[in-house]
N, CA, C and O atoms as a MOPAC input file, in Angstrom:
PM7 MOZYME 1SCF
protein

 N     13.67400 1     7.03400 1   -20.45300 1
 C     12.33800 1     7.25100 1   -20.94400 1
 C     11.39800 1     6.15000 1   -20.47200 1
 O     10.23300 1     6.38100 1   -20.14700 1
 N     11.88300 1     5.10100 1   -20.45100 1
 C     11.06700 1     3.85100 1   -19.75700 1
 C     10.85400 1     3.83200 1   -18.30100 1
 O     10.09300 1     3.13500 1   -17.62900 1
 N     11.55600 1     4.59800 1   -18.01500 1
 C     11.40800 1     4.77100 1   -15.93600 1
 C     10.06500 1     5.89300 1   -15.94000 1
 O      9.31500 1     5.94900 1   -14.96500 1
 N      9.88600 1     6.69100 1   -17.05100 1
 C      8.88300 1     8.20000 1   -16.76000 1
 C      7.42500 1     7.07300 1   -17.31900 1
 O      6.44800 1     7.05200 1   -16.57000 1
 N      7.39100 1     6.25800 1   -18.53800 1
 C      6.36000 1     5.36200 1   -19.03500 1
 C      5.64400 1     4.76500 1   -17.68100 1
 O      4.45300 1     4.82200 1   -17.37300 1
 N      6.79300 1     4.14600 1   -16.93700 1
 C      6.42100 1     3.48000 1   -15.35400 1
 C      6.04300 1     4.34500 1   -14.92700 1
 O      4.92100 1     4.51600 1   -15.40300 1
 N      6.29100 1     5.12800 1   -14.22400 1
 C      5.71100 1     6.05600 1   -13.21000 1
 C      4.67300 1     6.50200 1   -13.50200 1
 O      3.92500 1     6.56500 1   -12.52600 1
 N      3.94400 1     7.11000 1   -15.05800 1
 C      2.90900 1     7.79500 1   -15.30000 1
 C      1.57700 1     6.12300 1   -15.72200 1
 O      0.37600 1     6.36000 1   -15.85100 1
 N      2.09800 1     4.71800 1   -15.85400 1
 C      1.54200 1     3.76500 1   -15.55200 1
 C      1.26000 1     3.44900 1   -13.78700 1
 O      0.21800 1     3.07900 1   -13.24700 1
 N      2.09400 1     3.63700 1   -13.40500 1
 C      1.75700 1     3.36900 1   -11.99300 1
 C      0.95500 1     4.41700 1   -11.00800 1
 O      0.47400 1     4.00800 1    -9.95100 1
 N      0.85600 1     5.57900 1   -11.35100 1
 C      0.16700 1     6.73900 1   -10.73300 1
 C     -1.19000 1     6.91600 1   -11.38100 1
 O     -2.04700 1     7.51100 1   -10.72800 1
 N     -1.56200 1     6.34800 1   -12.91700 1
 C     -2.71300 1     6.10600 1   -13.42900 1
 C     -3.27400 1     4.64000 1   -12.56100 1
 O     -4.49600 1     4.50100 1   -12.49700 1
 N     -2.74500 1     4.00100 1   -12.17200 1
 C     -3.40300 1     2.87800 1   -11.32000 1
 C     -3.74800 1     3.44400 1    -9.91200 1
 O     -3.71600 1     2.45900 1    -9.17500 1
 N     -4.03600 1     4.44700 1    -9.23400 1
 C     -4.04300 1     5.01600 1    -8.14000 1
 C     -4.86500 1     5.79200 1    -8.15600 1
 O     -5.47800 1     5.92400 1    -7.09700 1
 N     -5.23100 1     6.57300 1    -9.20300 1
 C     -6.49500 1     7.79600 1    -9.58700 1
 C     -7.58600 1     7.18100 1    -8.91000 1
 O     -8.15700 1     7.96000 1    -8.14600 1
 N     -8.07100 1     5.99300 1    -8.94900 1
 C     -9.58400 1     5.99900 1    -8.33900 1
 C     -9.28100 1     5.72200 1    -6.81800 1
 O    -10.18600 1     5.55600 1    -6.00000 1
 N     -7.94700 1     5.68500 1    -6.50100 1
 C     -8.25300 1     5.08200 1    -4.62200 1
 C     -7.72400 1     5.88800 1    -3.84200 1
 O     -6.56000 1     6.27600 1    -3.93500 1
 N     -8.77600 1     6.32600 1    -2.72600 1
 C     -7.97300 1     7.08200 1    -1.69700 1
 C     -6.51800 1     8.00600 1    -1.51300 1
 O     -5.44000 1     7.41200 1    -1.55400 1
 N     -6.55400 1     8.98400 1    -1.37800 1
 C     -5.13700 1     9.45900 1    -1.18300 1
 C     -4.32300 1     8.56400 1     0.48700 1
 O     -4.39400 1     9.17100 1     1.55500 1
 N     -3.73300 1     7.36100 1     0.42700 1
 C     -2.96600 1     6.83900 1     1.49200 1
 C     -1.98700 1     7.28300 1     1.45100 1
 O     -1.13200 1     7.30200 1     0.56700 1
 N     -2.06200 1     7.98300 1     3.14400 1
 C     -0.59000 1     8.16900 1     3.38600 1
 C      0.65900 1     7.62500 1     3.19500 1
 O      1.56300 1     8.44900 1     3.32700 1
 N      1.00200 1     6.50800 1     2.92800 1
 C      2.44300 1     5.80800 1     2.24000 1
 C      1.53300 1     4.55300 1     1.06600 1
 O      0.33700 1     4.31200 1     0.90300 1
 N      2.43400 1     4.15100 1     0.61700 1
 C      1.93900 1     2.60000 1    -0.41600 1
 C      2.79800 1     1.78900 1     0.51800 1
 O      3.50800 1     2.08800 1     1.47900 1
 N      2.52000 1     0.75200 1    -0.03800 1
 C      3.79000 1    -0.39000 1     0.49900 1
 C      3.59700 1    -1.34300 1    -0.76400 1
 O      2.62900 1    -2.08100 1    -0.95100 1
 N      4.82900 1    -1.16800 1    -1.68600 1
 C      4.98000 1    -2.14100 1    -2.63500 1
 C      5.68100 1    -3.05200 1    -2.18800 1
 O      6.82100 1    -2.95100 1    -1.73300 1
 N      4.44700 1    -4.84500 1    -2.39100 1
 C      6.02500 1    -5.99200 1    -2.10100 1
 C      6.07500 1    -6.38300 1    -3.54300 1
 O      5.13400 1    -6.14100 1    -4.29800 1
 N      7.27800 1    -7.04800 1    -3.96800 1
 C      7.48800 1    -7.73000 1    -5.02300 1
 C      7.44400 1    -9.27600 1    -5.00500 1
 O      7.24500 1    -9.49800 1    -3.81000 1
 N      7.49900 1   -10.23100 1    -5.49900 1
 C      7.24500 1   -11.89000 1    -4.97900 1
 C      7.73100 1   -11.92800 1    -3.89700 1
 O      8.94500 1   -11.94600 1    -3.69000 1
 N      6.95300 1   -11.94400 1    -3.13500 1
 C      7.40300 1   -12.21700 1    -1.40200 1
 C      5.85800 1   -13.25100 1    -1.26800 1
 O      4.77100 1   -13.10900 1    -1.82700 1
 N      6.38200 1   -14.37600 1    -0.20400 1
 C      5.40000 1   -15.19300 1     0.44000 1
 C      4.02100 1   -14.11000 1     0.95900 1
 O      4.12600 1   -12.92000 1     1.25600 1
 N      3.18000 1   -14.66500 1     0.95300 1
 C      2.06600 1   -14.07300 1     1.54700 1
 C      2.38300 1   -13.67700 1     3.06500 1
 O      2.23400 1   -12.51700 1     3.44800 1
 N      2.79600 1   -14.62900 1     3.85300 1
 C      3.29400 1   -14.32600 1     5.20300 1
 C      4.04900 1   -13.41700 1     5.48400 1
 O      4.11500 1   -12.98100 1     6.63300 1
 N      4.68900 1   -13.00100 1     4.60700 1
 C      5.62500 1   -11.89000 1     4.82400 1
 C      4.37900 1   -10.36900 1     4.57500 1
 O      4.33300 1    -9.47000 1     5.41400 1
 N      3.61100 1   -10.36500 1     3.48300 1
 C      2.75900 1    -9.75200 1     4.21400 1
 C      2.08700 1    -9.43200 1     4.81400 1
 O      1.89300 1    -8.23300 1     5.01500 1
 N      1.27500 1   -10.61000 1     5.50200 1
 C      0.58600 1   -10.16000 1     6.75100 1
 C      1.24600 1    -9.78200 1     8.04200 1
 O      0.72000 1    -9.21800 1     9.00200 1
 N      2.87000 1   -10.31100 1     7.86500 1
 C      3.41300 1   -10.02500 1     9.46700 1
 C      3.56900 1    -8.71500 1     8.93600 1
 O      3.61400 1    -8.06700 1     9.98200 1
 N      3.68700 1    -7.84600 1     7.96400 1
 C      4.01200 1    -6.39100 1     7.75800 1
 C      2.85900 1    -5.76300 1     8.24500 1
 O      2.86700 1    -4.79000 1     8.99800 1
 N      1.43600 1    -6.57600 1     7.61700 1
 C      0.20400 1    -5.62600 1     8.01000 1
 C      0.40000 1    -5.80700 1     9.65800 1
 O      0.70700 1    -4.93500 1    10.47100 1
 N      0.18900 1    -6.88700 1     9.83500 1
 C     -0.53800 1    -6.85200 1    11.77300 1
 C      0.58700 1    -6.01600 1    12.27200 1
 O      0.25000 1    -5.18100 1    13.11200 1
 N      1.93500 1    -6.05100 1    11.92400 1
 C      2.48300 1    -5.19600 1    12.70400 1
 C      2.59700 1    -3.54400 1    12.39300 1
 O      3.18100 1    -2.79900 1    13.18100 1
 N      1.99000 1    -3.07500 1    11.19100 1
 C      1.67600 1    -1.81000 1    11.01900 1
 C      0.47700 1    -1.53000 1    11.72500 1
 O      0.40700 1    -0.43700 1    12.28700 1
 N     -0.91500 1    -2.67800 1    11.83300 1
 C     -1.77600 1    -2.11900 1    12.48600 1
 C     -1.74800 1    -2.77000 1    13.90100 1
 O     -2.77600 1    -3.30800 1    14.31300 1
 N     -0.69000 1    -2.74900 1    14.61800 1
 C     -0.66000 1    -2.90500 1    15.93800 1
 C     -0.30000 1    -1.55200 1    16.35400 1
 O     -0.30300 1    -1.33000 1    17.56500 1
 N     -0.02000 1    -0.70700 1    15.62900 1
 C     -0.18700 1     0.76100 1    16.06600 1
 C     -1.10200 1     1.09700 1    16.34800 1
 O     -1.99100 1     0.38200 1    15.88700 1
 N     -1.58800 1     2.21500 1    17.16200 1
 C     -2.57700 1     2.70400 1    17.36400 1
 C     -3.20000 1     3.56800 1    16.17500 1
 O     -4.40900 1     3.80100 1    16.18200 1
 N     -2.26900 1     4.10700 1    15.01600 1
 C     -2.19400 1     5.56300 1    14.71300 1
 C     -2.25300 1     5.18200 1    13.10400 1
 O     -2.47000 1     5.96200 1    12.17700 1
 N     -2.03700 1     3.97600 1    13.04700 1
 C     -2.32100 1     3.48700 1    11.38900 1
 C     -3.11700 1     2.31600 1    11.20600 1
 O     -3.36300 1     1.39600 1    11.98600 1
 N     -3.42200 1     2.49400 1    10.19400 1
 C     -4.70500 1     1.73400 1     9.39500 1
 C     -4.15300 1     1.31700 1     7.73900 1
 O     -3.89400 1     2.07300 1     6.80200 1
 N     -4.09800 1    -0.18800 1     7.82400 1
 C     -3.81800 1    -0.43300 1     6.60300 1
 C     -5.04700 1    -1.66000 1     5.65900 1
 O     -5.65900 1    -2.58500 1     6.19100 1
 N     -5.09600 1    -1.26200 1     4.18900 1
 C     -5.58300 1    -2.13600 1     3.60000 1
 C     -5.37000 1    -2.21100 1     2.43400 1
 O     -5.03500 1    -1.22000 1     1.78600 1
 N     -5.55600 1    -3.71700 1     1.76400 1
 C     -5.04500 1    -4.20600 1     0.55700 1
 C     -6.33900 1    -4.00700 1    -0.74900 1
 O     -7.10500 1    -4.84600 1    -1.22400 1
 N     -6.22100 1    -2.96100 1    -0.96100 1
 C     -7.07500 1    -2.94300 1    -2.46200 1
 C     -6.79200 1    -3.91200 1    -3.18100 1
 O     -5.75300 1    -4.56800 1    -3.10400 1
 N     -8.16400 1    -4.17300 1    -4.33900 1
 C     -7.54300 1    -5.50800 1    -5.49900 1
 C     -6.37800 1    -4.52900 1    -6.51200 1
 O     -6.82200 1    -4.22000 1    -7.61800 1
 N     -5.59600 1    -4.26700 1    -6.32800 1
 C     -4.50600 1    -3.78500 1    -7.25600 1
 C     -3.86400 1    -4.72600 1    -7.93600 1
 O     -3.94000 1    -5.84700 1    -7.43300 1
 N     -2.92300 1    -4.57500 1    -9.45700 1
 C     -2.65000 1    -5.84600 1    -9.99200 1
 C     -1.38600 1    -6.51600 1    -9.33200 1
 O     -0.94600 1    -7.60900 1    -9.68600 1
 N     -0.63800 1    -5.42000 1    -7.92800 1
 C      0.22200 1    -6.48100 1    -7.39000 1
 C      0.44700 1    -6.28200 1    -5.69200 1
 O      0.03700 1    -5.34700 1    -5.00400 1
 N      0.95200 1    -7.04600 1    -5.41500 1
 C      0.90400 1    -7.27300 1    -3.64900 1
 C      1.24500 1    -5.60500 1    -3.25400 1
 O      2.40500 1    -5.20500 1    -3.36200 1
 N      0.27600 1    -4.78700 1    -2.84700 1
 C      0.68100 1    -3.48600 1    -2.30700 1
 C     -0.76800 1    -3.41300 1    -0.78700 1
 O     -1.87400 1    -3.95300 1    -0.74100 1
 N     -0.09400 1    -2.56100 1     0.16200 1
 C     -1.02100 1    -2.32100 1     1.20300 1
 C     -0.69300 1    -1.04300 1     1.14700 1
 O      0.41700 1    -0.69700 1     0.74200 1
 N     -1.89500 1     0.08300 1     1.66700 1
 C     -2.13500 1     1.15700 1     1.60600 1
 C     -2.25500 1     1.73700 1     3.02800 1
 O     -3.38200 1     1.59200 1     3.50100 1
 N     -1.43400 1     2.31100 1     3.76000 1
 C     -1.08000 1     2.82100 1     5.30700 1
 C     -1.96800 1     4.71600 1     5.19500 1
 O     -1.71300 1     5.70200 1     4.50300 1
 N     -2.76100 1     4.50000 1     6.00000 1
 C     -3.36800 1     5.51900 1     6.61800 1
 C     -3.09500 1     6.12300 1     7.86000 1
 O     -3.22900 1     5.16000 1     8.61400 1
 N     -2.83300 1     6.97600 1     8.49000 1
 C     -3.00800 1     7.87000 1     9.78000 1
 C     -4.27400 1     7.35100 1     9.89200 1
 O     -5.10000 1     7.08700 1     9.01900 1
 N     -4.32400 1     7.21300 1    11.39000 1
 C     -5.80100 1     7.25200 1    11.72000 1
 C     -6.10100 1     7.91400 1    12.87500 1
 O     -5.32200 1     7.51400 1    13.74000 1
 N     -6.86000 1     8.74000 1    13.31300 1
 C     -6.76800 1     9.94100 1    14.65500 1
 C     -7.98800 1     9.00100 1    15.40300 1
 O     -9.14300 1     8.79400 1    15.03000 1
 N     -7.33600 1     8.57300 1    16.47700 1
 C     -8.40000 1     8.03100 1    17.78700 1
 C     -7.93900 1     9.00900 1    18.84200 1
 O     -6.94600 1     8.85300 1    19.55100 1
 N     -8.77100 1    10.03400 1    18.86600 1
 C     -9.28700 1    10.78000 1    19.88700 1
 C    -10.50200 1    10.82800 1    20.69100 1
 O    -10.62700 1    11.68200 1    21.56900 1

């Protein structure tokens, strides 16, 4: 019953932002560890990521169509 409390807490934190194609939850990880995740997600051509103020280290991965 405490795993369904989480989930319907964590999907109410998401209602106002963008539908992003994946999340990326980190848990206490150095800051460095996330930026080498971002630059190397957006060294793709084809994704676009950014860090909303959310209450914990998450980046938000987009498709992005350059045609």
């Amino acid at each position: 019953m405490s795993a369904n409390k989480t989930d319907e807490t964590t999907a109410q934190q998401y209602d106002s932002y963008p539908d992003p194609d994946a999340i990326v939850h980190f848990g206490n990880v150095p800051e460095a560890l996330v930026e080498l995740v971002k630059e190397t997600l957006e060294s793709s051509e084809n994704l676009s990521t950014s860090r909303d103020p959310l209450p914990e280290t998450t980046l938000l991965v987009e498709e992005v169509d350059n045609e």
